[in-house]
C-alpha angles and dihedrals in degrees: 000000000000086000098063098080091055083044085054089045092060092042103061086039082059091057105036089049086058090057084048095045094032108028113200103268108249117243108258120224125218123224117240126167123240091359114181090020109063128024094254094105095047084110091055106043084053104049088049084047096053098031102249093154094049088059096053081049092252120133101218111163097158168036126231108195150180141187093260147271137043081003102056086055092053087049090055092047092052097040120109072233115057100195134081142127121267136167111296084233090060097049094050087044093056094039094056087046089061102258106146099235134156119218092218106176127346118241120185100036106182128036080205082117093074119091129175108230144204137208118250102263094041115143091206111095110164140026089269095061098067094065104127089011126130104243131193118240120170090240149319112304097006135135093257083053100050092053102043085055094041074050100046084046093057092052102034095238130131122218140196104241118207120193101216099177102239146003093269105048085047091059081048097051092044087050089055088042097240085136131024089227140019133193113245125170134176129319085031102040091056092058094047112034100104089055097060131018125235118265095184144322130232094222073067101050111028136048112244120298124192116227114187136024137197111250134184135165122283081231098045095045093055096044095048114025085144098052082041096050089046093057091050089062099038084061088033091065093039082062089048091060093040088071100035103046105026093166092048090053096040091061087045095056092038081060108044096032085046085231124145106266083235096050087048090051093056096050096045086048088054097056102035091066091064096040085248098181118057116211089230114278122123127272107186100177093060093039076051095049087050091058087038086059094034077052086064098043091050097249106120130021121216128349124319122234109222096191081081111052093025129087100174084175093099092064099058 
């Protein structure tokens, strides 16, 4: 018996020796653009929320984020976790500036959600009636730029662009009646909807146009296709649900985007209805409709081959 104690001693060395030798493996955290803000990341918040990367054996627990562009690639390329999911322009962007990137599924697959709005008591009624009008965009060179011109072209008209900053100070700048009209879409759209009325959407004027894309290294993406092709299905499956139990996601995303449920319904409603998130395979005619628009903006020149940015492998 007096033995026991020293049995116990050796016993607790013994474990302690394996978490020295074998440390718990930290939680990994995916990229998303504009997570939390746009709709873009539903997938994600709810593959984290079911467990959809448990069951492919991979420990998410969260998202890192930006507010777009050139920023949320350089995010991806630092990160412990070199995959997310960023603009198409900004892939493109990086890829022509030599950054050795894979397009490995592709995620928001139309821009149909954007809609140019009015205030209440507008007179414009139409696209036509902006011709000669000042117009709210986000910014120079954006996406909200490149449709209102690809908009204005299929009408003949000219507009005043405006480059407001952001969705919100746009709104802003339409209530004080600095411009006739101002881009909005969900989130944002279905908290403010009853404040303004809908001049056009894009889903009306425009073909599909994919919008984001999922991106990792060259090097990381030859080192890991299983653990790729994992988190594909892990998002895969948070699209899935999104379809099939709209109320359900709606609550998950209301909670991890710190949104209204209503507010989340609405938004989820909204999307659901044009198919907004791809499950990953490759639609070429809308990633060629988004070069066709960078094209008119000036940020890209000539077609794009795809064959070189583009393993479509991880998705088999």
């Amino acid at each position: 018996m007096r033995s026991l104690p020293r049995v116990l001693l050796h016993l607790v060395y013994a474990i302690l020796l394996c978490f020295l030798q074998y440390p718990a493996r930290a939680a990994e955290q995916v990229t998303v653009t504009h997570w939390g803000v746009l709709m873009y990341g539903a997938p994600y918040a709810v593959a984290i929320e079911k467990g959809f990367y448990k069951e492919q054996g991979l420990d998410i627990d969260g998202v890192l984020t930006s507010k777009g562009g050139g920023t949320t690639v350089r995010n991806v390329i630092a990160s412990d976790l070199p995959y997310g999911e960023v603009a198409l322009s900004a892939a493109i962007a990086a890829a022509n500036q030599g950054i050795k990137l894979k397009i490995v599924h592709t995620g928001v697959r139309t821009a149909g959600e954007t809609l140019w709005v009015v205030n209440q008591d507008s007179t414009v009624k139409s696209v036509k009636d902006l011709a000669g009008q000042k117009v709210a965009i986000t910014s120079p060179k954006s996406v909200t730029e490149m449709l209102l011109i690809l908009v204005s072209d299929k009408y003949g008209i000219k507009t005043e662009k405006i480059a407001a900053g952001g969705i919100g100070a746009g709104l802003t700048m339409l209530e004080q009646k600095a411009v006739v009209a101002a881009p909005v879409m969900d989130p944002v759209w279905a908290k403010v909807q009853s404040k303004f009325k809908p001049l056009f959407f894009v889903k009306d004027e425009l073909p599909e146009v994919v919008q984001t894309v999922g991106v990792t290294t060259t090097e990381y993406a030859a080192a890991n296709p299983e653990k790729l092709r994992k988190l594909i299905a892990a998002r895969r499956k948070g699209v899935e649900f999104i379809y099939q139990n709209p109320d359900e996601a709606a609550r998950i995303v209301a909670k991890m985007y710190n949104l209204e449920e209503a507010i989340a319904q609405t938004a989820i409603t909204n999307l659901k209805g044009i198919r907004y998130w791809g499950a990953g395979e490759f639609e070429y005619d809308g990633m060629n409709n988004m070069v066709r628009g960078l094209q008119v903006i000036g940020e890209v020149s000539g077609p794009v081959d795809w064959k070189a940015y583009v393993d479509e492998s991880f998705l088999k």
